[in-house]
C-alpha positions as CSV (number, residue, x, y, z in Angstrom):
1,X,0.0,0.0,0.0
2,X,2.7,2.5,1.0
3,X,4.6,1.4,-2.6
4,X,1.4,2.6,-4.3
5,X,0.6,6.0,-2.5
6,X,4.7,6.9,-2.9
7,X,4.3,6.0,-6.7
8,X,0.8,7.9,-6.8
9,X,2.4,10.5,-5.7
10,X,5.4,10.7,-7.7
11,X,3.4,11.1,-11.0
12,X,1.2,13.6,-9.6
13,X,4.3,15.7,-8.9
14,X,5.8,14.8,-12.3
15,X,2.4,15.7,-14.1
16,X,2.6,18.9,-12.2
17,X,6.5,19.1,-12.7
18,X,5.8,19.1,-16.8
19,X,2.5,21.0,-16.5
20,X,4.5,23.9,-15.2
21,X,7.0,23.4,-18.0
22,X,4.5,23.6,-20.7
23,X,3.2,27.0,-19.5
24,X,6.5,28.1,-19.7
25,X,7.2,27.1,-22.3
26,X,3.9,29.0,-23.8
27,X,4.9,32.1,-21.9
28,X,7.8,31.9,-23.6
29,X,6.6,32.0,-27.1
30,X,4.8,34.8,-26.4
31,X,7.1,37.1,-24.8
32,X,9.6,36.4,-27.5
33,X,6.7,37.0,-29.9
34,X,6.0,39.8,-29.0
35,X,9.5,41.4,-27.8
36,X,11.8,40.2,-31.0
37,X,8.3,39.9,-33.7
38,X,7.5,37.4,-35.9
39,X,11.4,37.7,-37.4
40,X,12.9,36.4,-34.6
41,X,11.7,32.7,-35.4
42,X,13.8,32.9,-38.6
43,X,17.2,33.7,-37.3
44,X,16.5,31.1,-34.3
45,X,17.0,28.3,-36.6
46,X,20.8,28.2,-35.6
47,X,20.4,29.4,-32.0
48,X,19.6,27.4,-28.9
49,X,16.8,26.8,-26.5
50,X,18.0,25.5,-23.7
51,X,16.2,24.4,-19.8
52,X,18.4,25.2,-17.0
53,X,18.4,27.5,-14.0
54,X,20.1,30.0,-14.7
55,X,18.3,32.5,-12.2
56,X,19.0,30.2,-8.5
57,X,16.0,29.9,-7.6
58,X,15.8,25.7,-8.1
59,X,13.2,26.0,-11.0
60,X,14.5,25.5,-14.6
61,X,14.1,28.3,-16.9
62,X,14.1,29.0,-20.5
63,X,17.0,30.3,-22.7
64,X,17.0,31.3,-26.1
65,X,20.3,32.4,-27.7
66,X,21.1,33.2,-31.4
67,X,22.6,35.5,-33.7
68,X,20.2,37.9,-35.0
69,X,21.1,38.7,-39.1
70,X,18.2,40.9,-39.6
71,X,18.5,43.9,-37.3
72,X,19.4,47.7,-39.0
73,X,21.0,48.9,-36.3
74,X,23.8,46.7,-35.9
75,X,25.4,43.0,-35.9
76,X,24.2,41.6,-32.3
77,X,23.9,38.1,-30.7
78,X,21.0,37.8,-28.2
79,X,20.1,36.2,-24.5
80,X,16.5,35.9,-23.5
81,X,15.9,34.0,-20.6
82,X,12.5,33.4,-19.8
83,X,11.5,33.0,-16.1
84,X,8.6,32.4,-13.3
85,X,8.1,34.9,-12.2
86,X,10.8,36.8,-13.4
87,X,12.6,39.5,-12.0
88,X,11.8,43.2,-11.1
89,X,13.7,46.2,-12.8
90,X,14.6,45.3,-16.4
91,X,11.9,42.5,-16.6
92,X,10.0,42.8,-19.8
93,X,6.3,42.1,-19.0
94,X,3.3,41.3,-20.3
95,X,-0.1,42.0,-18.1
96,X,-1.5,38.0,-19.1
97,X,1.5,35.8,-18.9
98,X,3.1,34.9,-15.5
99,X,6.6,35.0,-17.0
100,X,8.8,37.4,-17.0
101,X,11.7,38.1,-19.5
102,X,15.2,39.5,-19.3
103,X,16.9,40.3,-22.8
104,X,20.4,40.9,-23.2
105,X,22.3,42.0,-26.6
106,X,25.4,41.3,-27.1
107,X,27.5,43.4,-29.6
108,X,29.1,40.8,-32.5
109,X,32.4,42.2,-34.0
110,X,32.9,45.5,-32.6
111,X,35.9,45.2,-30.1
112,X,34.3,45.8,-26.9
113,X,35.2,44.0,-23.8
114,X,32.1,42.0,-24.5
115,X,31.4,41.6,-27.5
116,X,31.4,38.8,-29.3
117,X,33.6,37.5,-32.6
118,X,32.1,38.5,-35.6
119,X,31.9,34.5,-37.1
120,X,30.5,34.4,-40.5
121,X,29.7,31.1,-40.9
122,X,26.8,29.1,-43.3
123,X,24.3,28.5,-42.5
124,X,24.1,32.3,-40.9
125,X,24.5,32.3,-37.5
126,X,25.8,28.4,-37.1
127,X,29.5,29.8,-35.8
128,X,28.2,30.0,-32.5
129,X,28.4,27.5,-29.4
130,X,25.4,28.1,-26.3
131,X,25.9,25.7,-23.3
132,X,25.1,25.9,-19.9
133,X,28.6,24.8,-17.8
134,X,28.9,24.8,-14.6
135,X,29.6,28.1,-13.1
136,X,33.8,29.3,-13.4
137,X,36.1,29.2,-11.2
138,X,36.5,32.4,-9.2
139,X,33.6,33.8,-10.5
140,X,31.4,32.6,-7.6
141,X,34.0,34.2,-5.2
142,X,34.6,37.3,-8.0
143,X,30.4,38.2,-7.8
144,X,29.6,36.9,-4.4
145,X,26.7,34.6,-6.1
146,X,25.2,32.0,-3.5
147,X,25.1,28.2,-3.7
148,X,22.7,28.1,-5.5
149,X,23.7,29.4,-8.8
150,X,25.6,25.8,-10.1
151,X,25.2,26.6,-13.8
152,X,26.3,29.9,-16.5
153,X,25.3,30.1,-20.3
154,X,29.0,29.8,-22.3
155,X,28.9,31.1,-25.4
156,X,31.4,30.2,-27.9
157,X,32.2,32.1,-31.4
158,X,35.0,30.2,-32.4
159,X,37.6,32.8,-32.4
160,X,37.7,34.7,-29.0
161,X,37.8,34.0,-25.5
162,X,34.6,32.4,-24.5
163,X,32.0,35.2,-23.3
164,X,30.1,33.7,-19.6
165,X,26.3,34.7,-18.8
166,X,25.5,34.7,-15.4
167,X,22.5,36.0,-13.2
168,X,23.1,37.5,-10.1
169,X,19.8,36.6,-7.8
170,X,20.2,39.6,-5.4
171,X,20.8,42.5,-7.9
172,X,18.3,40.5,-10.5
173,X,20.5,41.0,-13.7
174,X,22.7,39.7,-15.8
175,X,26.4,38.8,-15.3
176,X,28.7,38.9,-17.7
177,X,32.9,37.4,-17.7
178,X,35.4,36.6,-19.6
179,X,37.4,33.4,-19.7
């Protein structure tokens, strides 16, 4: 009897474990809908959707990462992570989804600190590496991040240094580091 509550139990929470991703998942179309337009589906087809927790809190998250070939003002790479219930300041927000999410854009080929290789490969975009690693060494001592935080988005261009995305829980941003 106890065998069959314990296992009742378990797929209740893994029912409820997957019901929760799905919704994220939906929040997350629509906030990258309606943030980056119907465009943004196009240049995705070389980025990378990955699950992870990237902001500490335990609960996987979703990020999206890809090099975007159709913006006019400029060659950039982007970071959306989608999260619930997001963040406060610098959250983007819409007033029916429960999700928040927190865009970054990366500069591609411009010589700043952080900016990323400018790696022309074909298919467009396909040059670039998105992984979640576990966090580097130092940087947990470097930005005083908790426990926690186990895992940072790497990205790789193939020709620089390897740029690190972070989250820092306490200021509710981005963190960004250098090999």
């Amino acid at each position: 009897m106890r065998v069959r509550v314990i296992a009742a139990a378990l797929v209740i929470l893994s029912l409820t474990v997957q019901a929760g991703y799905a919704d994220l998942a939906g929040d997350a179309y629509r906030l990258m809908h309606y943030w980056y337009g119907t465009i943004w589906s196009q240049d995705f087809q070389e980025g990378s959707d990955l699950a992870a927790d990237l902001t500490c809190d335990g609960v996987a998250d979703r990020v999206f990462a890809w090099r975007d070939g159709v913006n006019p003002e400029g060659e950039y790479f982007h970071v959306a992570l989608v999260s619930k219930p997001g963040g406060g300041d610098g959250w983007e927000r819409l007033p029916d989804v429960a999700s928040g999410l927190l865009p970054l854009r990366l500069d591609v080929g411009t010589g700043v600190q952080f900016a990323l290789c400018d790696n022309r490969r074909e298919p467009f975009g396909s040059g670039y590496r998105t992984t979640m690693e576990p966090v580097p060494e130092g940087a947990r001592t470097r930005f005083a991040l908790p426990a926690a935080c186990a895992r940072w988005l790497r990205i790789d261009d193939g020709m620089c240094d390897a740029l690190w995305v972070g989250y820092d829980p306490g200021q509710q941003k981005f963190i960004l580091d250098r090999n």
